[in-house]
C-alpha positions as CSV (number, residue, x, y, z in Angstrom):
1,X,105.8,126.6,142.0
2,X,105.8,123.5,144.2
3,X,106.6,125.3,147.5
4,X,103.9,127.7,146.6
5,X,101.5,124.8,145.9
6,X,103.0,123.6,149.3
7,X,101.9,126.4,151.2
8,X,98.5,126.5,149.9
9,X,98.2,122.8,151.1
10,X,98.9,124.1,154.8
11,X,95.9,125.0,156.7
12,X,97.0,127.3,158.7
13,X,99.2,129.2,156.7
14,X,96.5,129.4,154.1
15,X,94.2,130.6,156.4
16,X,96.5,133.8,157.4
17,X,97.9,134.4,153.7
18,X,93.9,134.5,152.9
19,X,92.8,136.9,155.8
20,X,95.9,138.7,154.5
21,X,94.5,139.1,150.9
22,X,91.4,139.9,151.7
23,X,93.2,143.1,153.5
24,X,94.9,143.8,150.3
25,X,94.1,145.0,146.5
26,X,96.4,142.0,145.5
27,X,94.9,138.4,145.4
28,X,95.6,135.6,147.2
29,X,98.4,134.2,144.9
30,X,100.1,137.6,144.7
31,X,100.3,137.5,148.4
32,X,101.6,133.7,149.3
33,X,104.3,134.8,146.7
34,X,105.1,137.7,148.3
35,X,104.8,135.4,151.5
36,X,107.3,133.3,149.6
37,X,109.8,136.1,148.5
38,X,109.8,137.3,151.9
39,X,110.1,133.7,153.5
40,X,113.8,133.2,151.2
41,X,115.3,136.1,151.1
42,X,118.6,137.6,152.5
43,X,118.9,140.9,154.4
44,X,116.0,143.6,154.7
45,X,112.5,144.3,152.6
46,X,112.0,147.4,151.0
47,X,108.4,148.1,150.5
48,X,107.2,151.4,148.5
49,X,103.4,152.0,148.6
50,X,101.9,150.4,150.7
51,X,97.7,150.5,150.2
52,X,96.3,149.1,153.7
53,X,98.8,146.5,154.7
54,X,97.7,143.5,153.2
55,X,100.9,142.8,151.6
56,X,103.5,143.4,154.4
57,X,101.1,141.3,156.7
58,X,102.0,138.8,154.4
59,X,105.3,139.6,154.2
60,X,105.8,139.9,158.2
61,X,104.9,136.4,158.3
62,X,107.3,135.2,156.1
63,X,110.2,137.2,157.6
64,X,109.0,135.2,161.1
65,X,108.5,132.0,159.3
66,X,111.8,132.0,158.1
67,X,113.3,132.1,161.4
68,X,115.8,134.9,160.3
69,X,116.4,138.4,161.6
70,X,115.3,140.8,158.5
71,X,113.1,144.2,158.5
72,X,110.6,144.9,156.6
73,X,111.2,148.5,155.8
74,X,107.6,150.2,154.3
75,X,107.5,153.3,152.5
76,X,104.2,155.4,152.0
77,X,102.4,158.5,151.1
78,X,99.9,159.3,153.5
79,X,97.7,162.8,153.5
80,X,96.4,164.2,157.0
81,X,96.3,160.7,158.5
82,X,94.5,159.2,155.1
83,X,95.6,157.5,152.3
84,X,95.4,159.7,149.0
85,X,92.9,157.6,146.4
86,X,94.5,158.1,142.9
């Protein structure tokens, strides 16, 4: 809970992870812990349904913030070019 307090605190940071939710259905503390997850974790990111990229943005730059080599692998249904709306 501290780091993601932490992160908030950071200007810049906060400033992406916000223009990141506002790209997203999730809300902003969704995304700095998905920023967070991302950030820490070992090996590649599976990501399954995907709406319009909010939360791999988010993701992305935690895998570069973390100064590791990791993939963010996204997986998505997508109609004629267009997202279905369920």
């Amino acid at each position: 809970m501290r780091k993601l307090i932490e992160y908030r605190q950071q200007k810049a940071l906060h400033h992406q992870l916000t223009k990141a939710a506002e790209r997203s259905m999730l809300g902003l503390d969704a995304i700095v812990m998905l920023y967070h997850c991302a950030k820490v974790s070992v090996g590649n990111i599976p990501e399954v349904g995907s709406y319009v990229g909010g939360a791999t943005i988010a993701m992305a730059i935690g895998v570069r913030d973390s100064g590791t080599e990791k993939k963010i692998i996204s997986i998505g249904r997508e109609v004629a070019g267009r997202f279905p709306l369920f």
